[in-house]
C-alpha positions as CSV (number, residue, x, y, z in Angstrom):
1,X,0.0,0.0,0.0
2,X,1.5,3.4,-0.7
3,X,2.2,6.0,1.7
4,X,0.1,9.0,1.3
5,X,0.7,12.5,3.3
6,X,-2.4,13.7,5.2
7,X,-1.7,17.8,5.9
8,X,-1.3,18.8,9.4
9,X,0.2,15.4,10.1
10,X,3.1,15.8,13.0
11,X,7.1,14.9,12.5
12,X,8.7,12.7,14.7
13,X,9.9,15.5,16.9
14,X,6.2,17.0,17.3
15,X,6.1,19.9,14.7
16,X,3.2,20.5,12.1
17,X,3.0,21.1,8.1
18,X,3.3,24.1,6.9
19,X,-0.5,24.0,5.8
20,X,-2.1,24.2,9.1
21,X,1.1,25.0,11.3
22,X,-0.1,25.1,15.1
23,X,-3.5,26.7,15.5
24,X,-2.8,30.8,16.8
25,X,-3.4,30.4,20.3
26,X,-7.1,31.8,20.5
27,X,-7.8,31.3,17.2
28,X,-10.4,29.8,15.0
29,X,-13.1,28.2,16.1
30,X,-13.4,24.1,15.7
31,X,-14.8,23.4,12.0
32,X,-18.8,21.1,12.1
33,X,-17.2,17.6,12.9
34,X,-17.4,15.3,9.8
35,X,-16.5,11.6,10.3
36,X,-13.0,10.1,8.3
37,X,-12.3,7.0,8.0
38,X,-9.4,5.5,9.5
39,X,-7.7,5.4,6.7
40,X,-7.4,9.6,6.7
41,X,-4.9,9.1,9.8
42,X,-2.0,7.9,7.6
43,X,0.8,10.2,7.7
44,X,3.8,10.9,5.7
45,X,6.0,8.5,7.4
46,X,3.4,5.4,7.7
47,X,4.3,2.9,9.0
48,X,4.3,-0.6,7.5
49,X,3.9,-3.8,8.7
50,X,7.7,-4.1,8.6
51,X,8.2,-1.1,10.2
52,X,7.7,-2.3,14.0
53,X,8.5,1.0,15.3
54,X,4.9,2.7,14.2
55,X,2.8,0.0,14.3
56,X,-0.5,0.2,16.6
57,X,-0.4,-1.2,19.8
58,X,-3.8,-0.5,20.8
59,X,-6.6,0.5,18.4
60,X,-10.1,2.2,19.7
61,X,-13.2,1.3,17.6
62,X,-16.3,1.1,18.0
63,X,-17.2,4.8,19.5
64,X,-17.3,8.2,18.8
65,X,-13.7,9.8,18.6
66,X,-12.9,13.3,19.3
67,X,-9.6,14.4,18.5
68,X,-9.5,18.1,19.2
69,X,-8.0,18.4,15.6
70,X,-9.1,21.1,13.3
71,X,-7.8,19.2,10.6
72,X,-9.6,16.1,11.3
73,X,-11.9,16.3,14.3
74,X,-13.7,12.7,14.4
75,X,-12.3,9.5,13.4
76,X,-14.1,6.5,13.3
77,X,-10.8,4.3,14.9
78,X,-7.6,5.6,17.0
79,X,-4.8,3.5,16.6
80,X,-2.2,4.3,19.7
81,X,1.7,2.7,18.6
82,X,3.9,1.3,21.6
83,X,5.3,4.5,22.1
84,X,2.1,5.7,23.6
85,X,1.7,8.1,20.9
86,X,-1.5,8.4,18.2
87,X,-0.1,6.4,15.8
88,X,0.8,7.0,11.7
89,X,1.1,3.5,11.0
90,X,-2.8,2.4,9.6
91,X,-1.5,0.5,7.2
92,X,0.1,-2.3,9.3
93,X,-3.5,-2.8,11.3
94,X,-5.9,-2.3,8.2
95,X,-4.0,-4.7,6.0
96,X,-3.2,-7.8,8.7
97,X,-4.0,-7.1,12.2
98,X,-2.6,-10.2,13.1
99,X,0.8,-9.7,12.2
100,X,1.3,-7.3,14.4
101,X,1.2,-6.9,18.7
102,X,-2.6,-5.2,18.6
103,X,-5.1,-4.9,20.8
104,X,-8.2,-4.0,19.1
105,X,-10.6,-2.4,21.6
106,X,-14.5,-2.1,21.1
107,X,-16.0,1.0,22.6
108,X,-19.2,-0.3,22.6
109,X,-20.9,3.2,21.3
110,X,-18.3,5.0,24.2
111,X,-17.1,8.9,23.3
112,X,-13.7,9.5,23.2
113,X,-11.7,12.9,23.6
114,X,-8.6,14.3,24.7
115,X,-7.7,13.8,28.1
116,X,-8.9,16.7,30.6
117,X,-6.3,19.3,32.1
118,X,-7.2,20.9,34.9
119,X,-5.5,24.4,34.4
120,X,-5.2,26.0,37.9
121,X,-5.8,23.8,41.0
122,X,-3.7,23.3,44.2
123,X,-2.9,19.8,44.3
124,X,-1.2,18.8,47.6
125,X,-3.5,21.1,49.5
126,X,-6.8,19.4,47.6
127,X,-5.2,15.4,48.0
128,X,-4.2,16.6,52.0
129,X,-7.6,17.4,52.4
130,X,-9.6,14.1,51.0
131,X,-8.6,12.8,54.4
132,X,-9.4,16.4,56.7
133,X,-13.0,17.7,57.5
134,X,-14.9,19.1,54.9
135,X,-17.6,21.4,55.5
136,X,-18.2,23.3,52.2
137,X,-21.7,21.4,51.4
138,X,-22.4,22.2,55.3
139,X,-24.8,25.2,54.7
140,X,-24.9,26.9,58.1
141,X,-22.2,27.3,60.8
142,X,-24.6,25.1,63.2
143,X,-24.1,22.3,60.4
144,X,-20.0,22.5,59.8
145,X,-19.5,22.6,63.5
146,X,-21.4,19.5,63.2
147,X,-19.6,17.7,61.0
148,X,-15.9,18.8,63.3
149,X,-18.3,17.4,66.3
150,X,-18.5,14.1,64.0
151,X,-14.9,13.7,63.1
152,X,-13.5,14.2,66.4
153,X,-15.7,11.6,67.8
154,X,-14.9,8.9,64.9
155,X,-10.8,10.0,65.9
156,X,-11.7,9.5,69.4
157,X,-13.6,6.0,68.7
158,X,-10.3,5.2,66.7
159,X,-7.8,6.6,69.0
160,X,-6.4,8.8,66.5
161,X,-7.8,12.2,68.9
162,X,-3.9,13.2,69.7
163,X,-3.1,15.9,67.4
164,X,-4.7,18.8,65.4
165,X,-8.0,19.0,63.7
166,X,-7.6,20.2,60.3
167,X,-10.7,21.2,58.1
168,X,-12.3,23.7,56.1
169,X,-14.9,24.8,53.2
170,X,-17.0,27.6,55.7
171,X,-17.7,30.9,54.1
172,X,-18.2,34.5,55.3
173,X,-21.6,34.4,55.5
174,X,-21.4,31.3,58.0
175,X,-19.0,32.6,60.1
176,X,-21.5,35.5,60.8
177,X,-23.9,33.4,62.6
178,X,-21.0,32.6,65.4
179,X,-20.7,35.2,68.1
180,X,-17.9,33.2,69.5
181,X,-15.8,31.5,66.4
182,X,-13.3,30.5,68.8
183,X,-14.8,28.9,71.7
184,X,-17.5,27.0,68.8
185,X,-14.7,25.6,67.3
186,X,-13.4,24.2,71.1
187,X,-16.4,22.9,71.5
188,X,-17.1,20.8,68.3
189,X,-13.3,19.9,68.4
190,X,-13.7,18.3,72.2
191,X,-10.7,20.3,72.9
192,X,-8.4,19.8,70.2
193,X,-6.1,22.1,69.0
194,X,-8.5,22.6,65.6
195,X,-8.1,24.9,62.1
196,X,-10.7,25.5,59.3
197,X,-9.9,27.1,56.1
198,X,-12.2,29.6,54.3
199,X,-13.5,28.0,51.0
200,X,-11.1,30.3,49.3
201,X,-8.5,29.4,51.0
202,X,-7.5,33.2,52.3
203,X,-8.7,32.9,55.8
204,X,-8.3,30.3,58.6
205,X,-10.2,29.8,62.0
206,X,-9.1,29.0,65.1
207,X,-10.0,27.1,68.2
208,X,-8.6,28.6,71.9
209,X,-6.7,25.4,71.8
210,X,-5.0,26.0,68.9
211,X,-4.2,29.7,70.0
212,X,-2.8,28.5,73.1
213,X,-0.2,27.2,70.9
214,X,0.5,29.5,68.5
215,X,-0.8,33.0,70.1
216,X,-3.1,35.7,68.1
217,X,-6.4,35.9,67.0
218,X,-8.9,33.0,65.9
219,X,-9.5,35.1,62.5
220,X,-6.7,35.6,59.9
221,X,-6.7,36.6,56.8
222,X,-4.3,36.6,53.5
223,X,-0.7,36.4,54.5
224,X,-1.4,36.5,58.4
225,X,-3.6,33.2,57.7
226,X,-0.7,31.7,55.3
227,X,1.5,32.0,57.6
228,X,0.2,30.4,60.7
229,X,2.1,27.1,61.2
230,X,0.1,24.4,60.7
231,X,1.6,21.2,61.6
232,X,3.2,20.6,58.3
233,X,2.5,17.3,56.8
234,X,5.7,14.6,57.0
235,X,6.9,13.0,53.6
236,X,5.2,10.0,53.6
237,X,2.3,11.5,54.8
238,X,2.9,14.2,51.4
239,X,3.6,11.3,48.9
240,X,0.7,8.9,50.3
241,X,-1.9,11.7,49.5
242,X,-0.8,12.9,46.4
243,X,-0.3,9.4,45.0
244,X,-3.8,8.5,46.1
245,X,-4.9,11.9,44.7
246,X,-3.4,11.2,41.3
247,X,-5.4,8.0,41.1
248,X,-8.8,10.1,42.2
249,X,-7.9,12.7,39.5
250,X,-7.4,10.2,36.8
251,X,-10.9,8.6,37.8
252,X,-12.2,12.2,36.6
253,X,-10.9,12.0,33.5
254,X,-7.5,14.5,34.3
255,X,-4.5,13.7,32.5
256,X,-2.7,16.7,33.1
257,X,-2.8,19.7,35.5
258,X,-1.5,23.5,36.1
259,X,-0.2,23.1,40.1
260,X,-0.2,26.5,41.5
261,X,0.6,24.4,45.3
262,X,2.1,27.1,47.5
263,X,4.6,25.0,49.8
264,X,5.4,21.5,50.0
265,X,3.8,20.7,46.0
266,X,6.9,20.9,44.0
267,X,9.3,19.0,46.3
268,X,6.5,16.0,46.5
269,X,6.2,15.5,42.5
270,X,10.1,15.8,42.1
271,X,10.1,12.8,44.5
272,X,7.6,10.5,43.5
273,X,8.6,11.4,40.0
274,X,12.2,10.3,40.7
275,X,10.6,7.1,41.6
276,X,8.6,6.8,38.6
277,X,5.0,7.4,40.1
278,X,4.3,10.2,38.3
279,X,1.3,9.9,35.7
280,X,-0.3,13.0,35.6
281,X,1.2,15.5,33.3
282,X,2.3,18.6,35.4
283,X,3.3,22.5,34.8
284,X,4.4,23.9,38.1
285,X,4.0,27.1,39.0
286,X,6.9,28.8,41.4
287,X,6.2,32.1,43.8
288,X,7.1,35.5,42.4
289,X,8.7,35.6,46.2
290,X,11.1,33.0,45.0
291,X,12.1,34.5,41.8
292,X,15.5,35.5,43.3
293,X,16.3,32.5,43.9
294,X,15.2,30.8,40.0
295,X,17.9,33.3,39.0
296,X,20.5,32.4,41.0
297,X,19.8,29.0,40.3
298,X,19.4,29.5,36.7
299,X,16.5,27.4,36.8
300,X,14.4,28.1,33.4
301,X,11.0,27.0,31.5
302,X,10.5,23.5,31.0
303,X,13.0,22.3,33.6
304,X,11.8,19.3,34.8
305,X,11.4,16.1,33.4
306,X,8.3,14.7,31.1
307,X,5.9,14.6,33.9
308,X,7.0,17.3,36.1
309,X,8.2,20.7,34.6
310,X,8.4,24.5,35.9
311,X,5.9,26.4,34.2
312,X,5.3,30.2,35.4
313,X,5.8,32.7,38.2
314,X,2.6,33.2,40.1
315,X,1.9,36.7,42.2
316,X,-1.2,37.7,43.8
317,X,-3.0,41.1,42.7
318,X,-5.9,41.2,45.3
319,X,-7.9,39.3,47.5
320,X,-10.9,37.4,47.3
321,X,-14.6,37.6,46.2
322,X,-15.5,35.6,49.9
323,X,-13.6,38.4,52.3
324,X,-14.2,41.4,49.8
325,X,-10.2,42.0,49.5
326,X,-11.0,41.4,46.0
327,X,-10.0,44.9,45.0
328,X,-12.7,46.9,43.1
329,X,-12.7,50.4,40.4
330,X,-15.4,51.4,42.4
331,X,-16.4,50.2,45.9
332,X,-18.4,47.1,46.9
333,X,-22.3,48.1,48.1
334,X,-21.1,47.5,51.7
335,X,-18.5,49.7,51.4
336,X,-14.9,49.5,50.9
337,X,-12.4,48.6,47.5
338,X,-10.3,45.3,48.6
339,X,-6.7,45.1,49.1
340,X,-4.6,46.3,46.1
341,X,-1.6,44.0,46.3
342,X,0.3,45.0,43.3
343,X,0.2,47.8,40.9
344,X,1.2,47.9,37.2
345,X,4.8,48.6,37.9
346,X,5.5,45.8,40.3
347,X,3.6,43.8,37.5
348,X,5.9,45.0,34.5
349,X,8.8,44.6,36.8
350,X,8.1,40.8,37.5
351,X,6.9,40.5,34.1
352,X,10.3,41.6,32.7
353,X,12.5,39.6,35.6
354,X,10.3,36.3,34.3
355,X,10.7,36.5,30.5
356,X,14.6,36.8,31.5
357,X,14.0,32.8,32.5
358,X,12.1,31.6,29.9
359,X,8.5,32.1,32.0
360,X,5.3,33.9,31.6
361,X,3.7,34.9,34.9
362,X,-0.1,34.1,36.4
363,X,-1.2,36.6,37.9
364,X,-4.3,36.1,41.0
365,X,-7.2,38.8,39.8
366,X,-10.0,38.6,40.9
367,X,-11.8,42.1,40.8
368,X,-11.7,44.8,38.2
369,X,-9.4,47.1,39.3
370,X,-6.5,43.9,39.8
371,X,-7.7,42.9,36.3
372,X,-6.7,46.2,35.1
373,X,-3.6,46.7,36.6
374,X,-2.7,43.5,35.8
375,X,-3.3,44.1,31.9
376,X,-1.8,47.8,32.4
377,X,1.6,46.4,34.2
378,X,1.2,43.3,31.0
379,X,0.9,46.3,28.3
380,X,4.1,48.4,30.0
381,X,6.5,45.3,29.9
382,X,5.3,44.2,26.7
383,X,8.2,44.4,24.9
384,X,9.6,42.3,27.1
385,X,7.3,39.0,27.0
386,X,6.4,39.2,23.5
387,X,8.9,37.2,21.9
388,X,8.2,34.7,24.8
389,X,4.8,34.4,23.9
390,X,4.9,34.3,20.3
391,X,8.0,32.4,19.7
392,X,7.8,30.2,22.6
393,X,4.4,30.2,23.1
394,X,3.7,31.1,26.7
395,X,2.3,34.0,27.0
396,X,1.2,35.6,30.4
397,X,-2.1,34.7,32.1
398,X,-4.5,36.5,34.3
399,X,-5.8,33.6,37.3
400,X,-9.8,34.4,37.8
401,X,-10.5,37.0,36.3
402,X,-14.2,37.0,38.4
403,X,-15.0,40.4,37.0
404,X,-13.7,42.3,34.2
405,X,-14.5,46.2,33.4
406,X,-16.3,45.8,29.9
407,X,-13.6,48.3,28.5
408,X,-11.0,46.0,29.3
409,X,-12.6,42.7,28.0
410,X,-11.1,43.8,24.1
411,X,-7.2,44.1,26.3
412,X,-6.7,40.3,26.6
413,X,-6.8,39.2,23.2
414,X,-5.1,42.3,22.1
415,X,-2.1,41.9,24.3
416,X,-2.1,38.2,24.0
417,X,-3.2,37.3,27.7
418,X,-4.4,34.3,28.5
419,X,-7.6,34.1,31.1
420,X,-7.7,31.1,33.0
421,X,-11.0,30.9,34.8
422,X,-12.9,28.6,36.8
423,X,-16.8,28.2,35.8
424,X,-17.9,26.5,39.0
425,X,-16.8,29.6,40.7
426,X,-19.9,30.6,38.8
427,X,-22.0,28.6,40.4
428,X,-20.8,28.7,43.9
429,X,-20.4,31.7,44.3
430,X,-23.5,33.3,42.8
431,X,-24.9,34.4,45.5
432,X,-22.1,36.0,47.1
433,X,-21.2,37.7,43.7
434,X,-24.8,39.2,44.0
435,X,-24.3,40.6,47.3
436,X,-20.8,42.1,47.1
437,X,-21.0,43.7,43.7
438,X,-24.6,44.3,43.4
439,X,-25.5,44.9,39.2
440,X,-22.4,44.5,38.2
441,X,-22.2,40.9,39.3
442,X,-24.4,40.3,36.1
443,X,-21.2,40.7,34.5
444,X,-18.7,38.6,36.4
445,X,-17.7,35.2,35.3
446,X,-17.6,36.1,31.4
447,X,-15.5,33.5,30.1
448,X,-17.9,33.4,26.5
449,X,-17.9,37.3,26.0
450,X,-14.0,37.0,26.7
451,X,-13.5,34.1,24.1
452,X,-16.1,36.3,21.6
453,X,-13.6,39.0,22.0
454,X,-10.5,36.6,20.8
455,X,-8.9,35.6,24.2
456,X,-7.7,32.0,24.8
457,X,-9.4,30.6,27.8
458,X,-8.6,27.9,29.6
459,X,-10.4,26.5,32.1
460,X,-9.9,24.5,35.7
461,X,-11.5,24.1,39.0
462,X,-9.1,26.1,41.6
463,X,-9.4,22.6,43.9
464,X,-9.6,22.6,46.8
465,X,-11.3,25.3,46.8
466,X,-13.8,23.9,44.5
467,X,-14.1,20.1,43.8
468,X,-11.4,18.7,41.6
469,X,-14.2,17.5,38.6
470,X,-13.8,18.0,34.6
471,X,-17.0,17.1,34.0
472,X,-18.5,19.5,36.5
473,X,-16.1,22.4,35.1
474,X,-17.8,21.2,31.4
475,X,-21.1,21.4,32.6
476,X,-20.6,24.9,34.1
477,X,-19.2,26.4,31.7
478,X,-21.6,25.4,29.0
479,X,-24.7,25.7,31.0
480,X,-25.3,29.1,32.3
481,X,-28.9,29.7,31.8
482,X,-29.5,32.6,34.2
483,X,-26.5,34.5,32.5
484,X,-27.4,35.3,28.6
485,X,-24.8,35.3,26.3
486,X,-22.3,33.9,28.9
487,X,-22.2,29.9,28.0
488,X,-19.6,28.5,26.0
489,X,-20.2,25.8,23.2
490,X,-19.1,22.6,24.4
491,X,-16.0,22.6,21.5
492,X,-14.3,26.0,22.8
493,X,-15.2,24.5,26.5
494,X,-13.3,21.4,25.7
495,X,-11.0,23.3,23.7
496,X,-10.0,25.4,27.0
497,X,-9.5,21.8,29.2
498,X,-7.5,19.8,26.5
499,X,-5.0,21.9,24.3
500,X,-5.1,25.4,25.0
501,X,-3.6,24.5,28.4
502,X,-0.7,22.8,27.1
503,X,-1.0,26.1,24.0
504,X,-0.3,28.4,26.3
505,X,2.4,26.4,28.0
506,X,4.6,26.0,24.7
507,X,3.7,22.1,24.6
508,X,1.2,22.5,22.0
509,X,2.6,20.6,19.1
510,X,3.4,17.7,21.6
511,X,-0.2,17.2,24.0
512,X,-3.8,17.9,24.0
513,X,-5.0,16.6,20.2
514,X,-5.5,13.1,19.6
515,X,-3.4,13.6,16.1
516,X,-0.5,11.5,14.7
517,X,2.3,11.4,16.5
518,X,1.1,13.5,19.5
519,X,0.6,11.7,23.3
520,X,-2.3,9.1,23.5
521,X,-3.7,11.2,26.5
522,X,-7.5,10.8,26.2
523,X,-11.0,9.5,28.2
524,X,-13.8,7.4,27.4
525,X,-17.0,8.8,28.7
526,X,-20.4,7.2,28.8
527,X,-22.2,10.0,26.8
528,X,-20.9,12.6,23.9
529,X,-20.7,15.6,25.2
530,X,-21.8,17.0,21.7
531,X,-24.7,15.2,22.0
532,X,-25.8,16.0,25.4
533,X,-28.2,18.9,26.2
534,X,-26.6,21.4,28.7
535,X,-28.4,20.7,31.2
536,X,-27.5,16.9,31.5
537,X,-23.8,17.4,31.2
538,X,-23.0,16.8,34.4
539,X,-24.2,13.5,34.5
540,X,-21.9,12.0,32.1
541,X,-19.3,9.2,33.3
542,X,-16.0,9.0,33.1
543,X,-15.5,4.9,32.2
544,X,-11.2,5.4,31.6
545,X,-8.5,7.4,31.1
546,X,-5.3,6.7,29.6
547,X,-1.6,9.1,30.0
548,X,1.0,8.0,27.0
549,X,-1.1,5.1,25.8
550,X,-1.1,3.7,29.1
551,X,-4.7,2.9,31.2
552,X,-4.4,4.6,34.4
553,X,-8.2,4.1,35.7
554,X,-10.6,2.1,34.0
555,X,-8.2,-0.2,32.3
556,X,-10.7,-2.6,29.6
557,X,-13.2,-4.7,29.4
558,X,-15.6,-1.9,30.4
């Protein structure tokens, strides 16, 4: 059989044809899917059945098959070589399976697409806290001092009541109902020294007995709640949770993730991946505090391994929505503006210091005014990042972005800034939204208009401060029906947890599509997405997932 060149087919190193080159990050929208057959997958180096090297090792049938490629986005078969990449070699499989080491797998009417990234999470934090109290579904304080009443007595019943209580998930409008936060906590705790984050993670609460330890008060907020010290978790302790974590996050379809983990995060993947037992793709980010020390080090983008890399510098503009330190143009209806952390100089500064290492910063804004001073301090140092951007294809990113001025929704795709947003923030935090920014909540969460506008979005959950789910994040974003014109279709949705992630982190030509040559990251779900009203999305099942052609949950038969 001859060997025939399918444009935008990859080389063996990862690039693309000069016809469709790699898509311009935030570019064109994903063509009306039409159905090849397998055939269309053969690339200009196809392999033969000679040719051991590119022949399949695994081949999906059977389904539906969602690459995430422009150029080709459904097949009708995926054939995966023993490389664990999408394979070029058709040929050896279509002509005599059986001469060849194949497994032929039957979906059974299954959907397949590219694996999920979650783009911004915190994943020590959110696999340290599977096993700590959780109180975020608790809806009143009387209810999450409950469930700290509950787990101290199961500790007690198991003779594990020696040490601290560790919890969290409350929010601001809980903690209201408490005339005494610290002496509730002592009570539900039974005494023990006890600590319960804020759901956004930028304020803790305290017990007496806790206090009697440390000293201070039993509310702190930003840096004074960061920097209470916790009993810090020991290595084992670190590498039991995140491996355990890694196996929950597969289960939801993740293959990769964006770890913004402020301490302990980094050091834990560089050990278990020395070891081998890393299988979630991950970009790391590294504290714009620490950038003194990536210089001296001469640490730059990408180090790190296939698994584990550095990926940006994260700094923090503002506050939260939650505590109202988000910081506001104009002030919230209960008065006030939010903390302003950093203003457009400090943010060209750091901009410039990070291009100098190869790295695009992420910068926390949530309210308008951060927004803007982050895109004003972005449009000063420009010069600077461009070439990093366009060259090497990571450009900087605003984190949030909860609420942005309408005159600054145009800035991000003109500049070339990436938003990475979280659409369950959406959800959760509706109410709150409402009350702290009154009529111009309406706007807030505007992930579609922002796309409309030519940004590239992409999209995670911000776990744990909201549960670590794909599929929820899918549904979310998609289905906004009290917000008109704010849902995304579900192709730039999945578009924003696939590729875009890896886009924006110069690993586009190498992750995200299910195209020749590129990583066999993908999941099986139970329904199509594309076929799924919005509504229903978030019931749809994640049956497997697979990281380099290798099953790491769901392995088949289904």
């Amino acid at each position: 059989m001859g060997v025939r060149h399918h444009a935008g087919q990859v080389d063996e190193v990862g690039g693309l044809d000069d016809e469709h080159g790699v898509e311009a990050v935030g570019g064109e929208r994903l063509p009306q899917h039409r159905v090849a057959p397998p055939d269309l997958l053969r690339g200009d180096h196809a392999g033969t059945l000679a040719d051991g090297r590119y022949a399949p090792g695994v081949i999906l049938e059977g389904g539906t098959i969602h690459t995430g490629d422009p150029a080709l986005p459904r097949v009708a078969a995926l054939p995966i070589d023993d490389r664990g990449r999408v394979s070029r070699g058709v040929e050896a499989w279509e002509g005599d399976a059986s001469a060849v080491s194949t497994e032929r797998i039957d979906l059974e009417g299954r959907t397949v697409v590219p694996g999920f990234v979650d783009a911004h999470l915190h994943f020590l934090s959110w696999a340290l806290d599977r096993a700590r109290v959780d109180v975020r579904d608790a809806p009143t304080a009387a209810l999450a001092l409950e469930r700290v009443a509950e787990r101290a007595a199961a500790d007690r019943a198991a003779g594990a009541d020696g040490g601290w209580l560790i919890g969290g998930g409350w929010t601001e409008a809980m903690l209201a109902e408490v005339t005494d936060p610290a002496a509730a906590l002592d009570a539900a705790a039974g005494g023990r020294p006890a600590a319960l984050w804020s759901r956004d993670r930028h304020a803790l609460w305290l017990g007496s007995a806790a206090l009697a330890a440390i000293g201070g008060e039993a509310l702190r907020r930003e840096d004074a709640a960061w920097a209470v010290p916790l009993p810090a978790p020991t290595r084992a302790e670190r590498q039991r949770a995140v491996v355990e974590g890694q196996r929950a996050a597969h289960a939801a379809g993740l293959t990769g993730i964006h770890d913004f983990e402020r301490t302990g995060g980094r050091r834990t993947w560089q050990e278990l991946d020395g070891d081998d037992r890393v299988t979630l793709r991950v970009l790391s980010a590294i504290g714009a505090e620490y950038v003194d020390g990536i210089e001296a080090v001469e640490v730059v983008a990408g180090f790190g391994s296939e698994h584990v890399r550095i990926g940006m510098v994260k700094a923090f503009m503002d506050g939260t929505l939650g505590a109202r330190t988000a910081h506001m143009l104009e002030a919230y209806d209960d008065g006030g503006r939010g903390l302003a952390l950093l203003d457009a100089d400090a943010v060209a500064d750091l901009a410039m210091r990070a291009a100098g290492l190869g790295l695009p910063v992420a910068l926390h804004a949530i309210g308008d005014a951060a927004v803007r001073a982050a895109l004003d301090g972005l449009a000063a140092s420009r010069d600077a990042w461009q070439e990093l951007a366009g060259l090497h294809e990571r450009p900087p990113r605003i984190e949030h972005a909860q609420l942005v001025h309408p005159d600054d929704l145009a800035r991000f795709a003109e500049l070339g800034v990436v938003a990475s947003m979280q659409p369950v923030h959406a959800v959760e935090d509706r109410a709150d939204a409402a009350a702290a920014w009154g009529a111009r909540g309406a706007g807030a969460y505007a992930w579609e208009p922002l796309r409309a506008a030519g940004a590239t979005l992409v999209l995670g959950t911000d776990a744990p401060i909201s549960p670590l789910d794909p599929i929820a994040t899918l549904a979310a974003a998609v289905g906004r029906p009290h917000v008109a014109g704010h849902a995304l279709s579900v192709d730039d949705a999945l578009r924003a947890m696939t590729w875009a992630p890896y886009a924006v982190s110069g690993l586009g030509a190498r992750h995200g599509r299910l195209a020749p040559g590129r990583a066999a990251d993908l999941v099986v779900l139970d329904a199509d997405p594309y076929a799924t009203a919005p509504e229903d999305l978030a019931g749809i099942g994640v049956v497997a997932t697979m990281v380099g052609g290798r099953w790491v949950h769901g392995r088949p038969p289904w």
